[in-house]
TINU-750587 format. One record per residue: residue number from 1; x, y, z of N, C-alpha, C in turn. Coordinates in nm, 4 decimals, decimal comma, padded with zeros to 6 digits. Atoms other than C-alpha are relative to their C-alpha. Layout:
pos = NUM; n_x = X; n_y = Y; n_z = Z; ca_x = X; ca_y = Y; ca_z = Z; c_x = X; c_y = Y; c_z = Z .
...
//
This chain:
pos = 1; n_x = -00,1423; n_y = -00,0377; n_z = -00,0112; ca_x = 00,2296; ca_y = 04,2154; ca_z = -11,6517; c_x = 00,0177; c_y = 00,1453; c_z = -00,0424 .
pos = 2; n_x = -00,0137; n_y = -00,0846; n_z = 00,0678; ca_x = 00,3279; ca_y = 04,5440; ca_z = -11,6722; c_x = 00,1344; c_y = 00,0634; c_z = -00,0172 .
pos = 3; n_x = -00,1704; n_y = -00,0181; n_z = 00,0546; ca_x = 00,6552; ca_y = 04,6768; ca_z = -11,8262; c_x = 00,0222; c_y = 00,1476; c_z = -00,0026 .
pos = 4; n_x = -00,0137; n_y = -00,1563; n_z = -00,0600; ca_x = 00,7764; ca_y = 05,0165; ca_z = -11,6925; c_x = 00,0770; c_y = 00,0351; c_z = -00,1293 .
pos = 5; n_x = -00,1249; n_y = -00,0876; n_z = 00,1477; ca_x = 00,9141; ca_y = 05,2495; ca_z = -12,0229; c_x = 00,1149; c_y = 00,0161; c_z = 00,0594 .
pos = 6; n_x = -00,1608; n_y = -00,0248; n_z = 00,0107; ca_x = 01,2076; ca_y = 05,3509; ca_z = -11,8153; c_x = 00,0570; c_y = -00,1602; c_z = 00,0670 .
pos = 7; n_x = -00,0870; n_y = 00,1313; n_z = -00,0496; ca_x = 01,2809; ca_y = 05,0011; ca_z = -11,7165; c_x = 00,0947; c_y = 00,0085; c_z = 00,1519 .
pos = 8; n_x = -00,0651; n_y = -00,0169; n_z = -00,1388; ca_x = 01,3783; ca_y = 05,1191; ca_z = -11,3282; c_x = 00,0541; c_y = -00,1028; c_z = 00,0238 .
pos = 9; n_x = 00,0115; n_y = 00,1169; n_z = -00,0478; ca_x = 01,3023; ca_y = 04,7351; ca_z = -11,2072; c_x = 00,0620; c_y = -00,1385; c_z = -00,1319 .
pos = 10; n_x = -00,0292; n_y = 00,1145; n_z = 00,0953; ca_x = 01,4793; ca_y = 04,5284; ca_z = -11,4873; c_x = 00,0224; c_y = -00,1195; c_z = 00,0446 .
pos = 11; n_x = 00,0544; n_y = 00,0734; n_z = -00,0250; ca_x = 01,5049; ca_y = 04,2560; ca_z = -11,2458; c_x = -00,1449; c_y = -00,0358; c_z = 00,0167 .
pos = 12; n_x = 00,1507; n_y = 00,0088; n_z = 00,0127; ca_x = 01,1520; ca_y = 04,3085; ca_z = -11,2076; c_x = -00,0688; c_y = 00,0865; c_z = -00,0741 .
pos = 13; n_x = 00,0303; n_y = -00,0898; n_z = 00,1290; ca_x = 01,0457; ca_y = 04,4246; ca_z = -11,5444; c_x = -00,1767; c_y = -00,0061; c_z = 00,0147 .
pos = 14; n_x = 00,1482; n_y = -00,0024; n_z = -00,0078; ca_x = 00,6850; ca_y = 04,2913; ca_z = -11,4887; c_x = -00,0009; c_y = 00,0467; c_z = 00,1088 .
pos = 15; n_x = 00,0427; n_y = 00,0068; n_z = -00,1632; ca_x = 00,6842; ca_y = 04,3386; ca_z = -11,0897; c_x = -00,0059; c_y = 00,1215; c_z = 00,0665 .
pos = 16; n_x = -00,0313; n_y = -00,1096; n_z = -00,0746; ca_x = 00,6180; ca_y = 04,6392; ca_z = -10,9085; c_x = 00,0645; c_y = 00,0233; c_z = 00,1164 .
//
């Protein structure tokens, strides 16, 4: 899972 620092995808916090 990976968790973007700026949080772009907060529905998809893991999902690219």
């Amino acid at each position: 899972a990976i968790i973007f620092k700026n949080q772009k995808h907060k529905m998809n916090g893991e999902q690219l």
